[in-house]
Structures are given as structure tokens and as C-alpha cells.
C-alpha positions in Angstrom: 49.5 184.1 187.6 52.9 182.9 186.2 52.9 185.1 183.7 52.3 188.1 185.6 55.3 186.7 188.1 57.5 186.5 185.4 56.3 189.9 183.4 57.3 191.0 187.4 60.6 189.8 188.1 61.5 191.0 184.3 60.8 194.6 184.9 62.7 194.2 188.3 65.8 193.3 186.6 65.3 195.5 183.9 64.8 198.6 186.5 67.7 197.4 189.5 70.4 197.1 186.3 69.8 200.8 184.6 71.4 202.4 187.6 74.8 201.0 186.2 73.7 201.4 183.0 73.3 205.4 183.3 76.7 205.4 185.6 78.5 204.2 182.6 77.5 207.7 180.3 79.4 209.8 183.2 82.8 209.4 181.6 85.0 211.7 179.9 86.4 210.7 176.2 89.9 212.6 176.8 91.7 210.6 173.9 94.3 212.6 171.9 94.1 212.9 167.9 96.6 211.4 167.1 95.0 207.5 169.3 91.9 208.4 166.8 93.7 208.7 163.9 95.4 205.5 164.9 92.1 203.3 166.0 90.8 204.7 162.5 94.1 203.5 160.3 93.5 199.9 162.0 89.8 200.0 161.4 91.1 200.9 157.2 93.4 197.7 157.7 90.3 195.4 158.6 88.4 196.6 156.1 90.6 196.4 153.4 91.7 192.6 154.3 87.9 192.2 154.2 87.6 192.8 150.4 90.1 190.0 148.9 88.2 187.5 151.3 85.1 188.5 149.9 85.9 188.5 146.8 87.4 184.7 147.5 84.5 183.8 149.1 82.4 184.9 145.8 84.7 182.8 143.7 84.5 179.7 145.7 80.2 180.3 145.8 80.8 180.5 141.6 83.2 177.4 141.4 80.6 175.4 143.4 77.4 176.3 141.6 79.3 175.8 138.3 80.8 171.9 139.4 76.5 171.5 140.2 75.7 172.2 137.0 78.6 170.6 135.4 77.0 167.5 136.9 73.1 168.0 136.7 74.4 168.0 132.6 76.3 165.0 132.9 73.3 163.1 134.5 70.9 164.2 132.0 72.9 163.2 129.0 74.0 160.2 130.6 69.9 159.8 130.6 69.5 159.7 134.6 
């Protein structure tokens, strides 16, 4: 019996919110060319600062798993 309560007052919420959810689509996208060209040159500038920090990131990943085996040989030639 809980279950079916809850399955119940799920699908209320789920149908009393899509009203606003389908009142959203009735806008108009009126922006000029020239904002798009901008919104796309800022989205090229995030994704070209993301590349050195990756490439960081994989560097650091490499430094680490070489000091780990730098020591795993150091313990088993030091016999441990």
C-alpha cells in the first residue's frame, strides 16, 4: 500500500510540473550573429585552457606512479 502511495504522489508531481515545463519551449531565440559568434569564441577560450590542464594533470598522474615504483624497488632491494 506504501508503494502504490508513493508510485502515486510521484506521477502527481511528475504530471502538475510538465505544464511549466512545455511553457518554457514557447520562446523565441531572436539572438543576433554576431552574440553567437561571441558565446562560440568564449566557449574556444574554455576549451583551449582545458588542454594545458589536462596535459598537467597527466604529468602529475605520471610523476606519481613513477615515485610508487621508485619505492616498491627500493623496498625490494632493501629486502622488505
Amino acid at each position: 500500500m506504501k508503494t502504490l502511495r508513493t508510485i502515486l504522489g510521484t506521477l502527481t508531481m511528475t504530471v502538475a510540473a510538465a505544464p511549466s515545463a512545455f511553457a518554457s519551449t514557447t520562446k523565441v531565440y531572436s539572438s543576433s550573429t554576431l552574440v553567437l559568434a561571441f558565446v562560440g569564441f568564449l566557449a574556444m577560450i574554455v576549451v583551449i585552457q582545458l588542454i594545458p590542464a589536462i596535459m598537467t594533470l597527466i604529468g602529475a598522474l605520471k610523476g606519481l606512479a613513477k615515485k610508487n615504483e621508485d619505492v616498491r624497488v627500493a623496498n625490494v632491494e632493501a629486502g622488505k
